[in-house]
mmCIF file of the N, C-alpha and C atoms, coordinates in Angstrom:
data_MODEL
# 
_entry.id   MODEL 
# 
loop_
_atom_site.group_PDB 
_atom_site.id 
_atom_site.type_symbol 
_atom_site.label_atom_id 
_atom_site.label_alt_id 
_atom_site.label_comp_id 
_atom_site.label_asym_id 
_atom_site.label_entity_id 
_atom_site.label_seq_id 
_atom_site.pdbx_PDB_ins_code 
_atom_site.Cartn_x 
_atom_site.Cartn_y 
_atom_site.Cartn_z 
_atom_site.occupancy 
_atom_site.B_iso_or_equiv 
_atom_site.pdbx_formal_charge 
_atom_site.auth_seq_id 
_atom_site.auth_comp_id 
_atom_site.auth_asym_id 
_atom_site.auth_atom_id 
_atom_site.pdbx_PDB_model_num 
ATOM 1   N N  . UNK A 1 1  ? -272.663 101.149 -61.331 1.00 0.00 ? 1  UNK A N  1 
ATOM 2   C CA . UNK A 1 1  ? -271.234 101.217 -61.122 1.00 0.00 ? 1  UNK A CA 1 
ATOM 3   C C  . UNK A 1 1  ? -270.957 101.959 -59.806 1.00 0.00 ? 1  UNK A C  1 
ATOM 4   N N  . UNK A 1 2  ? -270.304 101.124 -59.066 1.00 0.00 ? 2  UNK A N  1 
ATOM 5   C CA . UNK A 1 2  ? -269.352 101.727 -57.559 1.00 0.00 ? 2  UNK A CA 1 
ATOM 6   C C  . UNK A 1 2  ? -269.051 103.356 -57.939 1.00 0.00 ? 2  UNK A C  1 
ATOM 7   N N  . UNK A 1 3  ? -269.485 104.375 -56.827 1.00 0.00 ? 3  UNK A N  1 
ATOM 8   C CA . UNK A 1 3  ? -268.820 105.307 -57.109 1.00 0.00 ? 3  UNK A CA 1 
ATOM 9   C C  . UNK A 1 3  ? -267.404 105.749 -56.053 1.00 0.00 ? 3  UNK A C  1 
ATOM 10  N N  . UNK A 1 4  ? -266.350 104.876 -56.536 1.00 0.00 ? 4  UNK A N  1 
ATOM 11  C CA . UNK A 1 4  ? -265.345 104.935 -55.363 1.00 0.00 ? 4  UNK A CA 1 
ATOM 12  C C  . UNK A 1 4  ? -264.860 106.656 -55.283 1.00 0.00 ? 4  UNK A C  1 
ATOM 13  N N  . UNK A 1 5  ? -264.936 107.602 -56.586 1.00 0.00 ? 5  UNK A N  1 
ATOM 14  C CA . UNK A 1 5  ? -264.117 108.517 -56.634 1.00 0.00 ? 5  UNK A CA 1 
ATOM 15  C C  . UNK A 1 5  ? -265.152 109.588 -54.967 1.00 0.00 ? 5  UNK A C  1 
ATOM 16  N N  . UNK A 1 6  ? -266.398 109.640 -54.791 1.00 0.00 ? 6  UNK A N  1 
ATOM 17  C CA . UNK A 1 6  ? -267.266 110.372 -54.011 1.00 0.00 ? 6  UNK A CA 1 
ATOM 18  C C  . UNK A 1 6  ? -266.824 109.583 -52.690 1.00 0.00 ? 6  UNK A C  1 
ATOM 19  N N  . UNK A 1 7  ? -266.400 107.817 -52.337 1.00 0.00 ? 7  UNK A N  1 
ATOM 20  C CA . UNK A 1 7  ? -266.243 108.176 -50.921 1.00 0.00 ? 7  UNK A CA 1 
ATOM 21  C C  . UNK A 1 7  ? -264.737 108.086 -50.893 1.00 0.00 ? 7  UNK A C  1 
ATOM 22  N N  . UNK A 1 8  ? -263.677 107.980 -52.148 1.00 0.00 ? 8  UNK A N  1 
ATOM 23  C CA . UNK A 1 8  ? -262.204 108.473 -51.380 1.00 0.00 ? 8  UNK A CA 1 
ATOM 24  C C  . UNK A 1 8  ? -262.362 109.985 -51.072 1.00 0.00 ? 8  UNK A C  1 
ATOM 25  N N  . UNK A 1 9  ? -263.053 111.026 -51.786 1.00 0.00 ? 9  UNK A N  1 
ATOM 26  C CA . UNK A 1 9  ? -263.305 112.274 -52.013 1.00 0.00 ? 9  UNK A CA 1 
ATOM 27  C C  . UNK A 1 9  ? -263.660 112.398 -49.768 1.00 0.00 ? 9  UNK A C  1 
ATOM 28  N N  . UNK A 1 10 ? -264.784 111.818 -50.115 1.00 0.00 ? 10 UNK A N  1 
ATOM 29  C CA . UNK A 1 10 ? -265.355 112.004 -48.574 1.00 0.00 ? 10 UNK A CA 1 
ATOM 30  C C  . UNK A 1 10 ? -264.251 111.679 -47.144 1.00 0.00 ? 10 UNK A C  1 
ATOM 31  N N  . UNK A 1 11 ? -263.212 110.624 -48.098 1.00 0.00 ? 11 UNK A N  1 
ATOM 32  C CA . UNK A 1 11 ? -262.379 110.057 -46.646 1.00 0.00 ? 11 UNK A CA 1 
ATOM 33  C C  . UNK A 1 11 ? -261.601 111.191 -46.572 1.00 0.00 ? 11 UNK A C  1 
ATOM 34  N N  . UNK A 1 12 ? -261.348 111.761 -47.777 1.00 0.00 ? 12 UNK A N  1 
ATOM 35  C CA . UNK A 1 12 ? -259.877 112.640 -47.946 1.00 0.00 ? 12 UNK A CA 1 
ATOM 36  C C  . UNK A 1 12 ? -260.072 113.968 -46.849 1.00 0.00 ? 12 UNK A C  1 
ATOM 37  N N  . UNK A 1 13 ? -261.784 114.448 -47.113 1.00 0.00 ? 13 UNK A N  1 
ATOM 38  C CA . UNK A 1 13 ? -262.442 115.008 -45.927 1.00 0.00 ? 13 UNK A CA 1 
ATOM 39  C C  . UNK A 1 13 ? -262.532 114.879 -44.474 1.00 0.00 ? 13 UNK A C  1 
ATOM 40  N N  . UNK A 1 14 ? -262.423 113.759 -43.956 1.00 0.00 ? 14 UNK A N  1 
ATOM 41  C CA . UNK A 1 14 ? -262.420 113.115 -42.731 1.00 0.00 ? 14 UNK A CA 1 
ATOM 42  C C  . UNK A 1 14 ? -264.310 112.989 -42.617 1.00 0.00 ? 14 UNK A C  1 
ATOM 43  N N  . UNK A 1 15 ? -264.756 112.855 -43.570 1.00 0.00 ? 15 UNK A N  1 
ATOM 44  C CA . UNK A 1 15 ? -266.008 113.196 -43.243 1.00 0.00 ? 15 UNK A CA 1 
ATOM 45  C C  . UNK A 1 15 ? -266.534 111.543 -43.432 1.00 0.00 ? 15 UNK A C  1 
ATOM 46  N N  . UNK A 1 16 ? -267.715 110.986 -42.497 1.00 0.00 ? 16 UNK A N  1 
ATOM 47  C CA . UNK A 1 16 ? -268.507 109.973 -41.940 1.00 0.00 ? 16 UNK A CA 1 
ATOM 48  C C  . UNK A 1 16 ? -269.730 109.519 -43.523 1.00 0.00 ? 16 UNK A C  1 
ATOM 49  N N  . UNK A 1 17 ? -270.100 108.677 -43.771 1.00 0.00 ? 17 UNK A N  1 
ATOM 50  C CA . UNK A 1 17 ? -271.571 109.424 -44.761 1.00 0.00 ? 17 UNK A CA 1 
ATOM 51  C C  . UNK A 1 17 ? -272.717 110.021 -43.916 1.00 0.00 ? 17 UNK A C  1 
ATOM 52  N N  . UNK A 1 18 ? -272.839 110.041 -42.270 1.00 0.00 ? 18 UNK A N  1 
ATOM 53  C CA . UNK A 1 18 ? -273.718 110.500 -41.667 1.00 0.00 ? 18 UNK A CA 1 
ATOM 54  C C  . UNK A 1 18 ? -273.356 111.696 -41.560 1.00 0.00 ? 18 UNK A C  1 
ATOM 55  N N  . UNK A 1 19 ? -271.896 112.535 -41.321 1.00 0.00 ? 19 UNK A N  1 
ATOM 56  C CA . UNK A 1 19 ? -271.853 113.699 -41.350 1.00 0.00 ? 19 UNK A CA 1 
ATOM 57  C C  . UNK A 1 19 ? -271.987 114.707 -42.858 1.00 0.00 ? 19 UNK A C  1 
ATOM 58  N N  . UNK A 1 20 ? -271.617 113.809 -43.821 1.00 0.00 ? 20 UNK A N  1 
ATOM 59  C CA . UNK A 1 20 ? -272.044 114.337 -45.281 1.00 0.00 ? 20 UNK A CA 1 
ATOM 60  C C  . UNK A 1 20 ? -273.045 114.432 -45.787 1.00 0.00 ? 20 UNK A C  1 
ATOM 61  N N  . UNK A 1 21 ? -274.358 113.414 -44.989 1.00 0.00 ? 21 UNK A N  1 
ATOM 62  C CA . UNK A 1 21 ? -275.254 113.547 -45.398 1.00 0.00 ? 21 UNK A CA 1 
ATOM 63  C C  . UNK A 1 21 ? -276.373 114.776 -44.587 1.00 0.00 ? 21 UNK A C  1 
ATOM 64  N N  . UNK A 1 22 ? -275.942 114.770 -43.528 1.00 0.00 ? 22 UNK A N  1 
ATOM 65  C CA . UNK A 1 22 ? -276.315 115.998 -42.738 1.00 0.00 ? 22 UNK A CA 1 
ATOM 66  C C  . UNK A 1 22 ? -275.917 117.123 -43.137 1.00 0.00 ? 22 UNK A C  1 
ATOM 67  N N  . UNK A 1 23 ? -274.516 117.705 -43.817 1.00 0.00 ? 23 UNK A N  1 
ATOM 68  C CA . UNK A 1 23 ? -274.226 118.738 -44.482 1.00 0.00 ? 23 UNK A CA 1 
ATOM 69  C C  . UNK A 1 23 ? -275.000 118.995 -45.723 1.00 0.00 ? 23 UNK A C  1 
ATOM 70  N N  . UNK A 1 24 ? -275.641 118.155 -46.674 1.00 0.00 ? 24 UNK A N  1 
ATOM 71  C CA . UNK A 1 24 ? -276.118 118.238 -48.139 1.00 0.00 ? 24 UNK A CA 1 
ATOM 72  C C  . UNK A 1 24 ? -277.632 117.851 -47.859 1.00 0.00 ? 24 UNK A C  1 
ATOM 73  N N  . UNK A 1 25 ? -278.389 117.895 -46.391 1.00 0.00 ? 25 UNK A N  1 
ATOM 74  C CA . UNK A 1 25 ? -279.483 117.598 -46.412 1.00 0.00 ? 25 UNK A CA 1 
ATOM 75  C C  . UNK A 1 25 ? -279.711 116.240 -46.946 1.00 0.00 ? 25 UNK A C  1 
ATOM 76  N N  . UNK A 1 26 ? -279.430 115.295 -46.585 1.00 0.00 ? 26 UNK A N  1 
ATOM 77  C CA . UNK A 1 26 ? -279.929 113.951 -47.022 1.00 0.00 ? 26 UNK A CA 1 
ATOM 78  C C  . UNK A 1 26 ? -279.500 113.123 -46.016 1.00 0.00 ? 26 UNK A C  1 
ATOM 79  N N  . UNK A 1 27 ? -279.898 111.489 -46.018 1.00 0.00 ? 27 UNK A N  1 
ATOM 80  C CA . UNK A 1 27 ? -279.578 110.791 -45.103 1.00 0.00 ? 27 UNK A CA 1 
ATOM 81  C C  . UNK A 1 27 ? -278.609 109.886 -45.175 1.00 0.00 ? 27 UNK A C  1 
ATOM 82  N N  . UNK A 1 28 ? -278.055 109.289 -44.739 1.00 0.00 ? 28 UNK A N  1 
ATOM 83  C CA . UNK A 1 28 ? -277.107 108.387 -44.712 1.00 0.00 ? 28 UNK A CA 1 
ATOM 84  C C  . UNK A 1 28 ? -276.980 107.179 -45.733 1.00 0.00 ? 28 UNK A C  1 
ATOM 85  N N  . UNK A 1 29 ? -278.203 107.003 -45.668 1.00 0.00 ? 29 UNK A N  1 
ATOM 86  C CA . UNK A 1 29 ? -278.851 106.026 -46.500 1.00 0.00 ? 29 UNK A CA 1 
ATOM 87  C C  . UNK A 1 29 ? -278.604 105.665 -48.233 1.00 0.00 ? 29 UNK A C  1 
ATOM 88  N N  . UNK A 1 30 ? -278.767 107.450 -48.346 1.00 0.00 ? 30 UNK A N  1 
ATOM 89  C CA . UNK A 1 30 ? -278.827 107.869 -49.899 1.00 0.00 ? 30 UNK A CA 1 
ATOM 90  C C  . UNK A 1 30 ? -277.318 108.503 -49.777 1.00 0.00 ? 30 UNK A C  1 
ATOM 91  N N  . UNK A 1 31 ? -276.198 108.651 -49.219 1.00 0.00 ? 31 UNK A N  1 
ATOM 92  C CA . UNK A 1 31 ? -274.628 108.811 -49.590 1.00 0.00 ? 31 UNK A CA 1 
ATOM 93  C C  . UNK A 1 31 ? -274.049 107.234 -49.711 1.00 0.00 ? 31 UNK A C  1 
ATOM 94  N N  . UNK A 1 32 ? -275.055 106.247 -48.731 1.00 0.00 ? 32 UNK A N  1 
ATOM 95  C CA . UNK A 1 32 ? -274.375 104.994 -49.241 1.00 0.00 ? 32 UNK A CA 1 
ATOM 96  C C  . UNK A 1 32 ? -274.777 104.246 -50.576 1.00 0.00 ? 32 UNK A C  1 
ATOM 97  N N  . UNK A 1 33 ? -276.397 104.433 -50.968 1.00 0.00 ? 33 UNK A N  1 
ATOM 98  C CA . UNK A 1 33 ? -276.474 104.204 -51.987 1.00 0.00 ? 33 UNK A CA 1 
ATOM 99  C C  . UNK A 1 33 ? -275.720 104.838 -53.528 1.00 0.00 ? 33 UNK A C  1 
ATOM 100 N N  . UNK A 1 34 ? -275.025 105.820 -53.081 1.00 0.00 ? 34 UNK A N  1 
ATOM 101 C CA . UNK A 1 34 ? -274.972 106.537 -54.318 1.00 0.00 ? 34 UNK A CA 1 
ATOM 102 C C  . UNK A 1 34 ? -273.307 106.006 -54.594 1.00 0.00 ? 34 UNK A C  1 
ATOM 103 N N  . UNK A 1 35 ? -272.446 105.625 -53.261 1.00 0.00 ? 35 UNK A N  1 
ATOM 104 C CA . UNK A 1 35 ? -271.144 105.310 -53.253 1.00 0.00 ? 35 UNK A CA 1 
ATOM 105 C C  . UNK A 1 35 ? -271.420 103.945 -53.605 1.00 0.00 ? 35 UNK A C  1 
ATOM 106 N N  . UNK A 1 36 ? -272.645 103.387 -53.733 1.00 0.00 ? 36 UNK A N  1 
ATOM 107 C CA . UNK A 1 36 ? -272.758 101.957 -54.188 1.00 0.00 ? 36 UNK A CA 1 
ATOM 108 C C  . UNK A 1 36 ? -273.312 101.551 -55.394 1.00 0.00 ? 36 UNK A C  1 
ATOM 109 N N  . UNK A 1 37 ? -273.590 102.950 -55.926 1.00 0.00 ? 37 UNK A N  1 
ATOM 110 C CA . UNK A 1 37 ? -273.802 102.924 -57.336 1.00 0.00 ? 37 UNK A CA 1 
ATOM 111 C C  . UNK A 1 37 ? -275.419 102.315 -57.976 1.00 0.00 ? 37 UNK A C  1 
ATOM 112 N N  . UNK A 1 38 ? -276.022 102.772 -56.633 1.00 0.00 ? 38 UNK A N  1 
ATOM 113 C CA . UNK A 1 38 ? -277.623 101.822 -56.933 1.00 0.00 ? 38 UNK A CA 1 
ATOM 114 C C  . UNK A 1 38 ? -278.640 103.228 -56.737 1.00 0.00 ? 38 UNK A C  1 
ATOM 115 N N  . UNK A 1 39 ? -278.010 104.381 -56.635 1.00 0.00 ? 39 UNK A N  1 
ATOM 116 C CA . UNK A 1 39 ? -279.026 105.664 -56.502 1.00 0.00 ? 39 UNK A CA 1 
ATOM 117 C C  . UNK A 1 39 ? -278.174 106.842 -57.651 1.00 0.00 ? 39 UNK A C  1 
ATOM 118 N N  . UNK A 1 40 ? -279.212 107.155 -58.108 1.00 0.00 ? 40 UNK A N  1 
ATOM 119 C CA . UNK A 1 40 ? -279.003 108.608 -59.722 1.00 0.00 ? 40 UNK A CA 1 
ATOM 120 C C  . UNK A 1 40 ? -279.015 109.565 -58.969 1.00 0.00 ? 40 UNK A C  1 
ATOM 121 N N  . UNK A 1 41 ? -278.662 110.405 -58.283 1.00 0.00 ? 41 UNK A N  1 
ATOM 122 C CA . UNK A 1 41 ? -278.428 111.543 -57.560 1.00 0.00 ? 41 UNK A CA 1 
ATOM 123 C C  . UNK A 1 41 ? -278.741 112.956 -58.680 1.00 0.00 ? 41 UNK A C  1 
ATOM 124 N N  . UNK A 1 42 ? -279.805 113.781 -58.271 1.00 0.00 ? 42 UNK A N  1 
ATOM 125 C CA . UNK A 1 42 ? -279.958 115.100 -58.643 1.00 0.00 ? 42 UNK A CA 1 
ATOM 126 C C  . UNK A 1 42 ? -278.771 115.577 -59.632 1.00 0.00 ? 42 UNK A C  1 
ATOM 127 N N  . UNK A 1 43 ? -278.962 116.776 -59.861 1.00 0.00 ? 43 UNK A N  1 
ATOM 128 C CA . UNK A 1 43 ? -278.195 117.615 -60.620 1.00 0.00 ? 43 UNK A CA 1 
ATOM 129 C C  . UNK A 1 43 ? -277.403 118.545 -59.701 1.00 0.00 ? 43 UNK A C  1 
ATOM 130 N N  . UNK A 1 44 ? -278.839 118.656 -59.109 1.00 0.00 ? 44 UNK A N  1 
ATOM 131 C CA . UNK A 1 44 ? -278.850 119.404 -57.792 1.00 0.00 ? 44 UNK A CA 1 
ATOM 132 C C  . UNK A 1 44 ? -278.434 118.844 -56.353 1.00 0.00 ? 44 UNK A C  1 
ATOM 133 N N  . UNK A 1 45 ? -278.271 117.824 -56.099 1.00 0.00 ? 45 UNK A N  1 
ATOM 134 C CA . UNK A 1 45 ? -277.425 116.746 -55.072 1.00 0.00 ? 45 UNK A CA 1 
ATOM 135 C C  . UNK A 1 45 ? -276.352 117.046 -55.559 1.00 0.00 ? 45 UNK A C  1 
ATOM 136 N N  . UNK A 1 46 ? -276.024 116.493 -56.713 1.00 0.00 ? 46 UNK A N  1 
ATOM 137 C CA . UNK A 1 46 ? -274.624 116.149 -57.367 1.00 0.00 ? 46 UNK A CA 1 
ATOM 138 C C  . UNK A 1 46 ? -273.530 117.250 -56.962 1.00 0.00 ? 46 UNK A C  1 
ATOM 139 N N  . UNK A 1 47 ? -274.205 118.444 -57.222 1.00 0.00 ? 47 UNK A N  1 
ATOM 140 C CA . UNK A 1 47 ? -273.542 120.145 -56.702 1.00 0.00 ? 47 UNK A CA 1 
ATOM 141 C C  . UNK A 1 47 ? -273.280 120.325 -55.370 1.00 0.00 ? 47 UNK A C  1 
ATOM 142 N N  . UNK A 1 48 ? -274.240 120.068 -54.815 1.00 0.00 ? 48 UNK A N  1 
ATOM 143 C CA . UNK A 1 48 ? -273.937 120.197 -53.548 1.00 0.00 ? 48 UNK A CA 1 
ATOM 144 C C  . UNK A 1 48 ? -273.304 119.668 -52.723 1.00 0.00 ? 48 UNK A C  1 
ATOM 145 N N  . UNK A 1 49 ? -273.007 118.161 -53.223 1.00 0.00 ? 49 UNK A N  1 
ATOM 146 C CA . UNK A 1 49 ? -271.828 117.421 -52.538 1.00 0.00 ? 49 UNK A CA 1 
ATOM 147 C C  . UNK A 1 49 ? -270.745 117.612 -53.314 1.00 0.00 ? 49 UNK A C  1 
ATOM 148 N N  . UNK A 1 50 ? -270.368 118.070 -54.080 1.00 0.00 ? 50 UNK A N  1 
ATOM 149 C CA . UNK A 1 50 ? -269.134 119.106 -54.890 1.00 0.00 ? 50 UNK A CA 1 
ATOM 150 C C  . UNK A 1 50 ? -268.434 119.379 -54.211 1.00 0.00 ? 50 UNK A C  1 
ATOM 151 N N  . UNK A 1 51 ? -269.893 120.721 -54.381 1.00 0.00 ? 51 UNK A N  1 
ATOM 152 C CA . UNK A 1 51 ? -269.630 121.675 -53.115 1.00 0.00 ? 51 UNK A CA 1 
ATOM 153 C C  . UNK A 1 51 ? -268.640 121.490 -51.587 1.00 0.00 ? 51 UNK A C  1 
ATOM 154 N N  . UNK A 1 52 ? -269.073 120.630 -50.909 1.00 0.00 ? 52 UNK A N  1 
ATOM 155 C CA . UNK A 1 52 ? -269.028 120.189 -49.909 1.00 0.00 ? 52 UNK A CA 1 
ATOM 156 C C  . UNK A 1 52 ? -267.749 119.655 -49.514 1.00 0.00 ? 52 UNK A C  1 
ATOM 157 N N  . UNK A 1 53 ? -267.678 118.636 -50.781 1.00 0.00 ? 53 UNK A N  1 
ATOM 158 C CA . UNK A 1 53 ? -265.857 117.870 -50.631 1.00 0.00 ? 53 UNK A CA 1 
ATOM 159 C C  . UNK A 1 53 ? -265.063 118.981 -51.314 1.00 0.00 ? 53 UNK A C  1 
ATOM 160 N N  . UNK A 1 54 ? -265.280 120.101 -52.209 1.00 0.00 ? 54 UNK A N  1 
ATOM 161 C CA . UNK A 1 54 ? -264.200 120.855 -52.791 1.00 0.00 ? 54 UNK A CA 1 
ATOM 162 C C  . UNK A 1 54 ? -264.107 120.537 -53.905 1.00 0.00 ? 54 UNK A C  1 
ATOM 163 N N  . UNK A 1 55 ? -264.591 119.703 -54.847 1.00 0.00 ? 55 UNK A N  1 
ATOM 164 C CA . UNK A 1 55 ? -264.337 118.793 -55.797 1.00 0.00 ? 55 UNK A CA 1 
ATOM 165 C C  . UNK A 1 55 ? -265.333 119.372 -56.893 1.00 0.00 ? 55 UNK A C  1 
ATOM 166 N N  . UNK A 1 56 ? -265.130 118.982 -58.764 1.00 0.00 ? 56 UNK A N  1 
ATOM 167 C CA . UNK A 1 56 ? -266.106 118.924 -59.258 1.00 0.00 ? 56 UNK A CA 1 
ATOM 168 C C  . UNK A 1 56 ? -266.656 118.253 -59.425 1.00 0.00 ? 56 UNK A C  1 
ATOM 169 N N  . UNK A 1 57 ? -267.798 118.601 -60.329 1.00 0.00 ? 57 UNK A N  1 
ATOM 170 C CA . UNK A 1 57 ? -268.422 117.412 -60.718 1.00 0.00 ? 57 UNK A CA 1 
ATOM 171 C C  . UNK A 1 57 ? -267.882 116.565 -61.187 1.00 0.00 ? 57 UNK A C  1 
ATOM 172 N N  . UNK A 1 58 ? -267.097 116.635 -62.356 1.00 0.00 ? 58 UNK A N  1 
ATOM 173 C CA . UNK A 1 58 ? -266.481 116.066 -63.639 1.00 0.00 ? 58 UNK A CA 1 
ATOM 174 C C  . UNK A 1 58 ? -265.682 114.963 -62.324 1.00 0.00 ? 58 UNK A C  1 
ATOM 175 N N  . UNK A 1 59 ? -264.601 115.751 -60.967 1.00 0.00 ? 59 UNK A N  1 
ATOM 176 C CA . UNK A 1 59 ? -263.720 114.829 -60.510 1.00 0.00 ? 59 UNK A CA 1 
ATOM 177 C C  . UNK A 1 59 ? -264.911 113.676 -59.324 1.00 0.00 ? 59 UNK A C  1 
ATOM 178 N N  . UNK A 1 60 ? -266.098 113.959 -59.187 1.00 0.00 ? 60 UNK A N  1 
ATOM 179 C CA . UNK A 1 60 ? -267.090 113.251 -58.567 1.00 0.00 ? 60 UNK A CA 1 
ATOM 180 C C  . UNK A 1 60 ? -267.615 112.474 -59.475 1.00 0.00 ? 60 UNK A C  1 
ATOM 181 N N  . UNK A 1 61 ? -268.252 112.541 -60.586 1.00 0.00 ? 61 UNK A N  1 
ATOM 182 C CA . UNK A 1 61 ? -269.502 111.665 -60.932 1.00 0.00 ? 61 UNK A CA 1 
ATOM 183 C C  . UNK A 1 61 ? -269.180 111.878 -62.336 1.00 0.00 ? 61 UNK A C  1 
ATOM 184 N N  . UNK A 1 62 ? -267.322 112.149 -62.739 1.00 0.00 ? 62 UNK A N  1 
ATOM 185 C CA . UNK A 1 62 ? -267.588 111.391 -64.545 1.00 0.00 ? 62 UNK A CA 1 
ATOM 186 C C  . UNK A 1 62 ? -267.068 110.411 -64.425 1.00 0.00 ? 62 UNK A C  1 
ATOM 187 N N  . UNK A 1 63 ? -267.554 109.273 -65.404 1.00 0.00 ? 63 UNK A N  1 
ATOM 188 C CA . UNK A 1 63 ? -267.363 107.946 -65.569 1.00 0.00 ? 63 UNK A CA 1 
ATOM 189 C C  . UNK A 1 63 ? -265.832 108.221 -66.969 1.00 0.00 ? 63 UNK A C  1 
ATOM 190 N N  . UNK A 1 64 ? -265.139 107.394 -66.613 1.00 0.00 ? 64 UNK A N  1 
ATOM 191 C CA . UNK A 1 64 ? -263.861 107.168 -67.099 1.00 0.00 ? 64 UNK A CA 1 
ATOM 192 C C  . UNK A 1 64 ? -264.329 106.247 -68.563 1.00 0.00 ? 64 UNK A C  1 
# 
């Protein structure tokens, strides 16, 4: 499943997935897979891009 709520989260940021993924240590690669719903992201990812947009988990990565 698409994770649209992580890249409106990211636009609302002004942030790129190359600049988000450079902030949370990862590559570009793995913020598009994960907004495309084809990569399981850490526990420990998951936090840190939280972190990052301001957001929780629950408003990032719970399924409705």
């Amino acid at each position: 499943m698409k994770n649209i709520k992580l890249k409106l989260a990211r636009i609302e940021k002004d942030l790129t997935q190359e600049q988000l993924a450079e902030r949370v240590s990862i590559t570009r690669q793995t913020v598009s897979l994960i907004e495309a719903g084809k990569y399981n992201p850490s526990l420990k990812l998951c936090i840190a891009i939280c972190k990052e947009l301001n957001k929780t988990l629950n408003d990032i990565f719970w399924e409705e």
